[in-house]
N, C-alpha and C positions, 0 to 999 in steps of 0.2 A: 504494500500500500504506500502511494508518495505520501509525501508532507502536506502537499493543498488536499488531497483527499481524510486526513487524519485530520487535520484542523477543522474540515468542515463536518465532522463527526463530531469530534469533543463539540465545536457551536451547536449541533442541533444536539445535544444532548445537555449541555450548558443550558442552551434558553428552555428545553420542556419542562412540565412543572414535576418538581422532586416524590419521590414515589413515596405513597403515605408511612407513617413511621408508625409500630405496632404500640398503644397505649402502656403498654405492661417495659416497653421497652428501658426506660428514664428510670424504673424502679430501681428495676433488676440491674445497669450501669452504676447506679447510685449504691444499692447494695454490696457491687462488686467492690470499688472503691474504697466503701468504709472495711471491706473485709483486708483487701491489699494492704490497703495503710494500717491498720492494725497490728496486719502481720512484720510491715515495715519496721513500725515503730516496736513491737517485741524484739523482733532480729538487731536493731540497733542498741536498746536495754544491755541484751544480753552480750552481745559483742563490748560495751561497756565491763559490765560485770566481770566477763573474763580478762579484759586487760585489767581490772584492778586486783581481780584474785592474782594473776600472773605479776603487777608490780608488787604486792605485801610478798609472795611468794620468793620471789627475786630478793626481796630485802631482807626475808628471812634468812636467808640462805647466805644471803653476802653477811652478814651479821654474825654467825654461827661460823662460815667457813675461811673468813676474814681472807678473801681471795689476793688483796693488797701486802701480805706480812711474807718476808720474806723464809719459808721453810724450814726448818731448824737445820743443820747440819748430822747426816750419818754417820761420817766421818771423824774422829779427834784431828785437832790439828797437829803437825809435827811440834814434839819439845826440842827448843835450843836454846843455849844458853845454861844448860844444867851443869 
């Protein structure tokens, strides 16, 4: 199909009048909506809650394992000077 024959489809389809929309329809969209966003808003909750269980988690553990202190030595050092 060329270009002037596409064009002049979308116009007559553009100017005829839009085909009626089902009464039940605006509910059930509306419904849909409130349920999405719900479920949005839990999924972002909870994606909260786990990064804060995971930062006290993190603190616990750097607190306890004090990852900063340098090791104690296995080793004795050499005696000299005796």
């Amino acid at each position: 199909m060329s270009r002037p024959r596409r064009e002049a489809a979308v116009r007559r389809i553009m100017e005829g009048t839009p085909p009626p929309v089902p009464p039940e329809l605006s509910a059930e969209a509306v419904r849909r909506g409130v349920r999405m966003l719900r479920r949005r808003t839990v999924a972002v909750r909870l994606m909260w809650l786990l990064l804060f269980a995971a930062t006290v988690a993190f603190v616990v553990w750097a607190v306890m394992a004090r990852p900063w202190v340098e090791p104690p030595s296995v080793t004795t050092p050499p005696l000299t000077g005796w």
